[in-house]
C-alpha positions as CSV (number, residue, x, y, z in Angstrom):
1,X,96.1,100.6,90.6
2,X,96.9,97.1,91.3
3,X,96.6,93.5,89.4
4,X,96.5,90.7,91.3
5,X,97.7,87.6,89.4
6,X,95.4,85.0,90.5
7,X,96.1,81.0,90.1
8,X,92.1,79.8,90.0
9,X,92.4,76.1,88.9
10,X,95.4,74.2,88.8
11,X,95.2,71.7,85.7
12,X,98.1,69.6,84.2
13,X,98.5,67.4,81.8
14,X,99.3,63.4,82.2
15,X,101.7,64.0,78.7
16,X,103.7,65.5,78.4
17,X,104.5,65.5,82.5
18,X,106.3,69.1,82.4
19,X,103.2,70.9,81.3
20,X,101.9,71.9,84.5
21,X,99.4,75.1,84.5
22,X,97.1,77.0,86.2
23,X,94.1,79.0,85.3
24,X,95.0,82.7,85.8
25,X,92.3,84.9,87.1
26,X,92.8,88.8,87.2
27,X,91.5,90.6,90.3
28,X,92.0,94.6,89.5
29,X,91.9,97.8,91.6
30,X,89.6,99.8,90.0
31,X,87.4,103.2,90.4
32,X,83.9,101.2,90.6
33,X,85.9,99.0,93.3
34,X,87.4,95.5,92.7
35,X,86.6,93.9,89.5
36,X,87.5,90.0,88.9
37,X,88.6,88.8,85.5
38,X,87.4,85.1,85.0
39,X,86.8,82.8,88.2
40,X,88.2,79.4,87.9
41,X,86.3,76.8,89.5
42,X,83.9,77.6,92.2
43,X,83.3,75.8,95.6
44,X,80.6,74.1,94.3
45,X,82.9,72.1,91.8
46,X,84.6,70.6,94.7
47,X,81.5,69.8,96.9
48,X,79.7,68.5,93.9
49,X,81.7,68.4,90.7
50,X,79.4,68.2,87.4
51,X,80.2,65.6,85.1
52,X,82.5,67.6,82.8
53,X,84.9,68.2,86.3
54,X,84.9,65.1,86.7
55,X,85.9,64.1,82.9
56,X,88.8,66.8,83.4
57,X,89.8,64.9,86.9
58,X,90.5,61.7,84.7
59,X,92.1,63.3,81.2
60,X,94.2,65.8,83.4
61,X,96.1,65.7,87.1
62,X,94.2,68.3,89.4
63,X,95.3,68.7,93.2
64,X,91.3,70.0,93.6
65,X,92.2,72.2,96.1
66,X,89.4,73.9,97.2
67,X,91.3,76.5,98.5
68,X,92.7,77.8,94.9
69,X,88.9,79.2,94.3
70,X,88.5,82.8,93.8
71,X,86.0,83.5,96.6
72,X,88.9,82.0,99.1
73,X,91.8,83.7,97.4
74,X,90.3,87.1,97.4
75,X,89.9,87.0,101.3
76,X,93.5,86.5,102.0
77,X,93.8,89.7,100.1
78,X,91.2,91.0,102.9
79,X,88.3,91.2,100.3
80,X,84.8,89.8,101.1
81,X,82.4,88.3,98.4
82,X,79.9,90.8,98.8
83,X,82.9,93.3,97.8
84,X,82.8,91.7,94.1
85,X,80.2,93.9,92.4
86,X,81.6,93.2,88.7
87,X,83.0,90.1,87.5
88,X,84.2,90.3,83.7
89,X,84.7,86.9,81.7
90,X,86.6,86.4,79.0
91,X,84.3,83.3,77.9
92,X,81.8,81.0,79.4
93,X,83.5,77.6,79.7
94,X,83.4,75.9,83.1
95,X,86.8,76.6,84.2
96,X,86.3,80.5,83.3
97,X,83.1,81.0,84.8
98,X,81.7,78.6,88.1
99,X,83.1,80.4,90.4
100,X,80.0,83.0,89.3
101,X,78.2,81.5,92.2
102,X,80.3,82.3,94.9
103,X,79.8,86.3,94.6
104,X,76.1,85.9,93.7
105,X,75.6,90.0,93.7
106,X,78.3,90.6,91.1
107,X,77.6,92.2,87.8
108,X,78.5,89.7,84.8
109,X,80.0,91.4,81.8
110,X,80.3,89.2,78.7
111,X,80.0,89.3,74.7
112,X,76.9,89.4,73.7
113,X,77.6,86.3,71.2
114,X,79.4,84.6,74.2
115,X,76.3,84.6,76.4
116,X,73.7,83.9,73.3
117,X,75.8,80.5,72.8
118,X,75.9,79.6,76.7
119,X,72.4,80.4,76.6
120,X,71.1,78.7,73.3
121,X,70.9,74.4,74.3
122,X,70.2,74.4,70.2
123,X,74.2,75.1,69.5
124,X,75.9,73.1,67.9
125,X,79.1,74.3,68.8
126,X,81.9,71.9,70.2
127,X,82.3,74.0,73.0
128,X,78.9,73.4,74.0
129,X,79.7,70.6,76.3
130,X,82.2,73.0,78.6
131,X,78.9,75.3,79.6
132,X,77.6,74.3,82.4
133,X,74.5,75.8,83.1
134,X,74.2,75.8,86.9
135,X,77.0,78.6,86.5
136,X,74.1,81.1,86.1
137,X,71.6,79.5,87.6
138,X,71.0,82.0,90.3
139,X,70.3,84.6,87.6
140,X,72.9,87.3,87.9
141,X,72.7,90.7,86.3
142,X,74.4,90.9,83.1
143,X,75.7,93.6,80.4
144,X,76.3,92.5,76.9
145,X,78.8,93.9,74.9
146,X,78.9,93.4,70.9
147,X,79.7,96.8,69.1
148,X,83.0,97.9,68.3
149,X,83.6,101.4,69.5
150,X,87.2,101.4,69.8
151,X,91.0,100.5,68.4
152,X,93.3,98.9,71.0
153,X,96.6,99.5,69.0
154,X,95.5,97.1,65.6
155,X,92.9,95.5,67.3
156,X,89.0,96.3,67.1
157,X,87.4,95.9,70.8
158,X,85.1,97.5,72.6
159,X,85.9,99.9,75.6
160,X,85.0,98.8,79.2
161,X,83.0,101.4,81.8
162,X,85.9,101.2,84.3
163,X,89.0,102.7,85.2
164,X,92.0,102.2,84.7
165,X,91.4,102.0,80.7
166,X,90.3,98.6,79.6
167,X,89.1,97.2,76.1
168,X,87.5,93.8,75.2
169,X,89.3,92.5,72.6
170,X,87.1,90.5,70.5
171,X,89.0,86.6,70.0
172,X,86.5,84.0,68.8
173,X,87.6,80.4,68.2
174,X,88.0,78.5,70.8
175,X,84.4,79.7,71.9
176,X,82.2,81.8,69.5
177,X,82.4,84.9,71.7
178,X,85.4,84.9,73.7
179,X,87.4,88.0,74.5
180,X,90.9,89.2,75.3
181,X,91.0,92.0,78.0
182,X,93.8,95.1,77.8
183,X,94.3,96.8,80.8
184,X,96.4,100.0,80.8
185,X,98.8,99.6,83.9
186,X,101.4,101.9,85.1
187,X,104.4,100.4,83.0
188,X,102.2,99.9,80.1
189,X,99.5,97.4,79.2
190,X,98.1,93.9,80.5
191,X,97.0,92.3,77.5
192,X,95.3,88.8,78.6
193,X,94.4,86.4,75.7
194,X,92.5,84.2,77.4
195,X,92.1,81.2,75.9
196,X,93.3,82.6,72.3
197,X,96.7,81.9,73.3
198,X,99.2,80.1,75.1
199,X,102.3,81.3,77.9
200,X,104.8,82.8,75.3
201,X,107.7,82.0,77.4
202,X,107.2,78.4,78.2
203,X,105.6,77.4,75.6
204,X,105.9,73.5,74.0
205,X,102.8,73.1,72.4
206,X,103.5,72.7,68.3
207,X,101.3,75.8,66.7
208,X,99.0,72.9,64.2
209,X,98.0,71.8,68.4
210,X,97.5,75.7,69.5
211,X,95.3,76.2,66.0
212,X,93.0,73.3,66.7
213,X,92.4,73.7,70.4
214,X,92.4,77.6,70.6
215,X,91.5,79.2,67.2
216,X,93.4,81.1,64.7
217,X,94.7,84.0,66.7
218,X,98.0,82.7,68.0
219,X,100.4,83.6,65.1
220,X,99.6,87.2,65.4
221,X,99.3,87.3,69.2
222,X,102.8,86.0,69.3
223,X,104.3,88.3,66.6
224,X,102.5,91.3,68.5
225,X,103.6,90.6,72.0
226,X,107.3,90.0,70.0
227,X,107.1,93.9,68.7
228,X,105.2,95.5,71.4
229,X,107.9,94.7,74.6
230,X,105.6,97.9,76.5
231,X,102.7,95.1,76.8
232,X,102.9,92.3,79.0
233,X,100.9,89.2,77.5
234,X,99.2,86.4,79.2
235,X,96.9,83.7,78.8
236,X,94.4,81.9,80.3
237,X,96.3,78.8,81.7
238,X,99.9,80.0,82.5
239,X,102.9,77.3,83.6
240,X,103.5,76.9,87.1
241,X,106.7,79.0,87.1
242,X,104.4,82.4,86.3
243,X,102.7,82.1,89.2
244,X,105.7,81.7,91.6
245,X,107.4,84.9,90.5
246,X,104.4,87.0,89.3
247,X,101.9,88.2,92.2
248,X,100.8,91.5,90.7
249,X,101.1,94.0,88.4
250,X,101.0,97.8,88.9
């Protein structure tokens, strides 16, 4: 089994200059075939960007290289589209999830209260302006995923039909249905915490910032990745120095 560490959307910020991330995108080796975690921006975005990549153009610095979408990274590893038959997202925002049509036969797996508030133009959630709903427009199958069945160490979530073993990890904040996925890996556990957390090692951002922008989780993601050195934790948008010295996991 093999994690590829995937850099899907490289986004930094104007101030301060040194925080320069990217959006990490898991591709896994699994038993129904490969299964993509999250897909960045799609092609799409960069042939005609909606108005909420462009907004991001202006309040961040992007190089908008085409070339860092998922559809294009996965065939250097020798995969084609068409081989991407499940795609699992972590939540629906635009940098998560427009890449969706660039493997248009791919299964979607989502919460169930992640999908309802992509799909409801009646929220009044902030988040509301970072679904886009072309993303979907080309109607993909999709299986929705709401009842705990499981425990992931301390944390209720809700076991995955693949293998190796993976739990959602129910996270919502920053969007009302956003997940964290654990992935058991040879050394241990992958625990990604999407957009519930931040890169614990280069971290700058003061925790009243993390709270506002990302929900409440942080505090206890931090003290658990602190006392559980057998899991490896990420995030959704990772410093630039991750993705120079990690490639994959196994």
């Amino acid at each position: 089994m093999t994690i590829h560490l995937l850099n899907c959307f490289t986004c930094n910020a104007h101030i301060p200059f040194k925080m320069k991330t990217g959006t990490l995108c898991l591709f896994i080796e699994t038993d129904q075939g490969p299964v993509l975690v999250d897909t960045g921006l799609g092609t799409r975005d960069y042939s005609d960007p909606t108005w909420f990549t462009n907004f991001f153009r202006v309040i961040t610095v992007m190089p908008f290289d085409v070339r860092e979408a998922a559809v294009h990274q996965i065939q250097k590893l020798k995969y084609k589209p068409e081989d991407i038959q499940h795609i699992i997202l972590t939540h629906m925002h635009f940098d998560h999830c427009s890449g969706l049509p660039d493997f248009p036969h791919a299964k979607i797996h989502v919460h169930k209260r992640e999908y309802e508030s992509f799909t409801n133009v009646n929220s009044r959630h902030w988040s509301r302006a970072a679904y886009i709903p072309r993303n979907i427009a080309h109607r993909p199958e999709v299986a929705l995923y709401e009842m705990i069945d499981s425990r992931w160490y301390d944390f209720e979530s809700i076991r995955l039909p693949f293998s190796p073993e993976m739990y959602l990890i129910p996270l919502s904040g920053h969007s009302p249905g956003l997940c964290g996925l654990a992935v058991k890996t040879g050394a241990g556990w992958l625990f990604h915490v999407a957009d519930a957390g931040v890169d614990i090692q280069n971290n700058i951002a003061p925790d009243w910032l993390i709270r506002l922008m990302l929900g409440p989780h942080w505090p206890r993601l931090r003290q658990f990745a602190l006392t559980h050195p057998e899991v490896t934790l990420t995030a959704s948008h990772m410093y630039r120095e991750f993705f120079l010295l990690h490639k994959i996991i196994r």
